[in-house]
C-alpha positions in Angstrom: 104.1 57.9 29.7 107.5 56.7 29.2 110.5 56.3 31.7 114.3 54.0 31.6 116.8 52.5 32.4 120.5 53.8 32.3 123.5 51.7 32.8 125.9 49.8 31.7 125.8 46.5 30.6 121.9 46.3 31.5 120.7 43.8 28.9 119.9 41.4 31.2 117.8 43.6 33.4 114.1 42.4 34.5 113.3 46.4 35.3 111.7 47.2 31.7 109.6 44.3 31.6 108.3 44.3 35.4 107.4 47.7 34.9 105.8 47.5 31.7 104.0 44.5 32.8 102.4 46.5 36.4 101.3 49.0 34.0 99.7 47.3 31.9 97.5 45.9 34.6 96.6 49.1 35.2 95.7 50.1 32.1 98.5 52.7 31.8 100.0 53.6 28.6 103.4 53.0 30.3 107.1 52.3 28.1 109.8 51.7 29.6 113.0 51.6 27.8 116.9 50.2 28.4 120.1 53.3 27.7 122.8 51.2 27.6 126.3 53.5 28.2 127.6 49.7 26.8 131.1 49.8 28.5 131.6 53.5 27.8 131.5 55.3 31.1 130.0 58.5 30.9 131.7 61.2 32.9 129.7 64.4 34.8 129.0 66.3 31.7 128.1 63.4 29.2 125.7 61.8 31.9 124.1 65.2 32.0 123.1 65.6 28.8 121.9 62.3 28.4 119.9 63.1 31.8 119.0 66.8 29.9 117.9 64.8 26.3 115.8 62.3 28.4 113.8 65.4 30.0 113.6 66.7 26.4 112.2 63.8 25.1 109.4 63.9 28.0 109.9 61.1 29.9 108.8 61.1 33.6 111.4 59.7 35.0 114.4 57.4 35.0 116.2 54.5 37.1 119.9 54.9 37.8 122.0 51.9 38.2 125.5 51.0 38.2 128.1 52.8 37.4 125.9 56.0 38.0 124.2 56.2 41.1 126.7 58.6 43.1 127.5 60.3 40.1 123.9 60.9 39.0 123.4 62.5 42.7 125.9 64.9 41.8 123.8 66.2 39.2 120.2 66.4 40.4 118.3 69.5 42.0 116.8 68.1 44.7 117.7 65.0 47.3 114.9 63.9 48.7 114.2 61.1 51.7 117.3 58.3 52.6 119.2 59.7 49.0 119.6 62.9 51.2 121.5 61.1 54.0 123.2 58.2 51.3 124.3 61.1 48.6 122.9 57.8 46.2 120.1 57.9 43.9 119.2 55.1 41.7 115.6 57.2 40.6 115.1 60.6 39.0 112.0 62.0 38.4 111.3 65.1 36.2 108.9 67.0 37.9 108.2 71.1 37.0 111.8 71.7 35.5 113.6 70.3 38.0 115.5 67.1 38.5 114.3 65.2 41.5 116.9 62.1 43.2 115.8 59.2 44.8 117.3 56.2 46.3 114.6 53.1 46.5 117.7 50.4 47.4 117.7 51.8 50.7 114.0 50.3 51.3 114.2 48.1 49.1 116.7 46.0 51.3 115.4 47.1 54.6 111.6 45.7 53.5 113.6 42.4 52.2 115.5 41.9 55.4 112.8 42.8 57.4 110.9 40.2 56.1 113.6 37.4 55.0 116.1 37.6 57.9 114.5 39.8 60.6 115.5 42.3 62.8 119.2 42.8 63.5 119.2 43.8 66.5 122.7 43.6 68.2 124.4 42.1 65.4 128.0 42.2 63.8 127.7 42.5 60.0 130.3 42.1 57.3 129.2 44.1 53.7 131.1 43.3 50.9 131.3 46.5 48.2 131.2 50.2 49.2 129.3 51.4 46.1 126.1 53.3 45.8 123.9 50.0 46.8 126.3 49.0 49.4 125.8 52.7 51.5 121.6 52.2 51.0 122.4 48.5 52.4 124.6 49.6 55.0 122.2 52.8 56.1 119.4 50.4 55.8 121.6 47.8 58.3 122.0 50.1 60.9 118.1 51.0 61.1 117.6 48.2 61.7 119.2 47.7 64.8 122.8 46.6 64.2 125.3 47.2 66.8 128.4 46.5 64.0 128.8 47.3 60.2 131.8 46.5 58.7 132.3 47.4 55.1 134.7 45.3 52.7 136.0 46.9 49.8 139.3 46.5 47.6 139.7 49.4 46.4 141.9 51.6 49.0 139.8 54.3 51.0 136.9 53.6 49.5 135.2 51.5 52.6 136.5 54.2 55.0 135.0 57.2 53.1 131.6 55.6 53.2 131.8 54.7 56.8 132.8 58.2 57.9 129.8 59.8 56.6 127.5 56.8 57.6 129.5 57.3 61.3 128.0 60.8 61.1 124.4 60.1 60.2 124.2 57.0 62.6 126.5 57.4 65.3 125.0 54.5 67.5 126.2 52.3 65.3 130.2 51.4 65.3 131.4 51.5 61.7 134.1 50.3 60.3 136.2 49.9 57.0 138.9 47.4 55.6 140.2 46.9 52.3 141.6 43.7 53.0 139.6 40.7 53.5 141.6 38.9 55.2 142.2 41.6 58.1 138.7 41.0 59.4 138.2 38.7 62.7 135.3 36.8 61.2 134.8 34.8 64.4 132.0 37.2 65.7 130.5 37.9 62.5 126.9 37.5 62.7 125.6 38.0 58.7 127.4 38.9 55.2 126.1 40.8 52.9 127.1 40.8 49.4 126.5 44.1 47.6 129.0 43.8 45.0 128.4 41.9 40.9 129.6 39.2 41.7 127.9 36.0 41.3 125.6 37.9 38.2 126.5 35.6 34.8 128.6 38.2 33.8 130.7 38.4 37.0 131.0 34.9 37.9 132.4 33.7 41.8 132.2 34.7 45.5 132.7 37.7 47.4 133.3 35.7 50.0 133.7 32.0 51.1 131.0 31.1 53.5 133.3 28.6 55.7 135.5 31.7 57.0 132.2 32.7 59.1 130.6 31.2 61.8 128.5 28.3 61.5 125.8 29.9 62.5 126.5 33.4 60.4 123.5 34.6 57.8 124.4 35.5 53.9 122.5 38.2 51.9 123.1 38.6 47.8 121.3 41.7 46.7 122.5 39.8 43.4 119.1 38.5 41.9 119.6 37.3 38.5 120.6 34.6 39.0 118.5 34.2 42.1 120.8 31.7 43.7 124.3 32.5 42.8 127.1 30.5 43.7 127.8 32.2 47.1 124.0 31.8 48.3 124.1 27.3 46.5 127.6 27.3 49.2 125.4 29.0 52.2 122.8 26.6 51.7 125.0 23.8 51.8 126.5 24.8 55.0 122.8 25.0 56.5 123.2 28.8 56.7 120.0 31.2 56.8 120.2 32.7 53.3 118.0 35.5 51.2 118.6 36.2 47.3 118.4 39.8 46.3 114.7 38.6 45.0 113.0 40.3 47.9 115.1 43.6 47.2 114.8 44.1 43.8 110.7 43.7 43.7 110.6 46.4 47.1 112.9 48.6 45.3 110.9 48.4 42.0 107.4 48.9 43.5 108.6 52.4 45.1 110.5 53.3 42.0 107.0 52.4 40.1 105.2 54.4 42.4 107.5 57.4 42.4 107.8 57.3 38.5 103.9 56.7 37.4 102.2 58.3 40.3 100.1 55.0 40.6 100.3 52.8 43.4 101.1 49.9 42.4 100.2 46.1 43.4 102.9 44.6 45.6 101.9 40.9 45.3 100.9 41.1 41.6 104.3 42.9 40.8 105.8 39.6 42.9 104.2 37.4 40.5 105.4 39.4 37.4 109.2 39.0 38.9 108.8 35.6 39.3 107.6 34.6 35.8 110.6 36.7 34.2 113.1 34.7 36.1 111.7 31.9 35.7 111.3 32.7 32.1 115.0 33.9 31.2 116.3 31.1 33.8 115.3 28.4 31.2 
């Protein structure tokens, strides 16, 4: 049984070896391999038939991650569970000829918050990046109860093209979309969540200074290598409640496990695994 890894720029990833290391417990012949696209990106038809040679070559399935997850979606037969709603998938399975999507960053986060921040009920939230993890965030935000979601992102219509279709899907939630940071009233800003690179080694700095929030504001990375980047060291030295993107990533990975091997795998053994490879590659 072998599955992978495409992205770009995923050297550093954890994925391979938390997955290799859950099936080995379980005493499945499991490999699970890094496709590196290296800087190149690959458009529609390239990603395809690297999608089509990885079916060839029989592997069960694959994990999508950045730059590909909308793309990817574009490309599969079938949509099923939140990648339906998000139009994100960061999992494909190859099941019978056909090219199953999946998006496992939606629970992943919601599990994480769930059980790092808590419910939302009521709240005003600031999300920093409109790519495919920020929609499963955001998606995941408004299930769990918030009243606001405003989504940050540079790059012009991007945050309003997302919150349209998320407007649509959960209309009791009031959406909305800047691409200029400083055009936000931060003063009612209950928690910010940073679904963008930055703060990974590669992408060094802040999506956001802390000290424009409220005192009393929550911060989210979904960043988790490092697991305390420089925006969640400046929370912490403000007193804010803070969670890494630990929690997320091991959520996210178990489903994608489950989805990929057909095993089920252990949640608190696959915790352990995580936390030996980062404390491994941290020193």
């Amino acid at each position: 049984m072998k599955a992978a890894l495409i992205g770009d720029h995923i050297g550093p990833s954890l994925t391979p070896a938390l997955h290799e290391a859950e099936g080995a417990a379980l005493g499945l012949g499991y490999h699970y391999e890094r496709i590196d696209t290296g800087g190149t990106q690959l458009d529609g038809p390239a990603l395809r038939a690297l999608l089509t040679e990885a079916q060839a070559n029989k592997y069960c399935g694959l994990n999508i991650t950045h730059p590909y997850k909308e793309l990817a979606a574009t490309l599969v037969d079938h949509l099923e569970g939140p990648a339906r709603d998000l139009e994100v998938i960061n999992t494909v399975l190859f099941r019978d000829g056909r090219w199953i999507g999946h998006n496992t960053d939606y629970c992943g986060f919601r599990g994480a918050l769930l059980g790092g921040i808590g419910r939302v009920e009521g709240q005003n939230i600031l999300l920093s990046g409109a790519g495919g993890a920020g929609r499963a965030v955001a998606l995941a935000l408004a299930d769990c109860g918030a009243a606001r979601v405003c989504i940050f992102d540079p790059k012009p219509g991007k945050a309003k093209e997302v919150t349209s279709r998320l407007s649509s899907l959960r209309p009791k939630t009031h959406w909305y979309a800047s691409s200029i940071l400083d055009a936000i009233s931060m003063n009612t800003i209950s928690g910010f969540v940073n679904c963008t690179p930055l703060g990974m080694a590669s992408h060094p700095g802040m999506a956001i200074d802390p000290s424009l929030l409220p005192p009393d504001a929550w911060i989210a990375d979904i960043v988790y290598f490092p697991p305390e980047t420089t925006l969640l060291k400046t929370a912490r030295r403000q007193g804010r409640p803070v969670m890494n993107g630990t929690a997320m990533a091991l959520w996210q990975a178990v489903e994608a496990f489950a989805l990929i091997t057909g095993h089920a795998p252990n949640h608190d053994r696959m915790a352990r695994h995580l936390n030996t490879l980062l404390e491994t590659n941290l020193t």
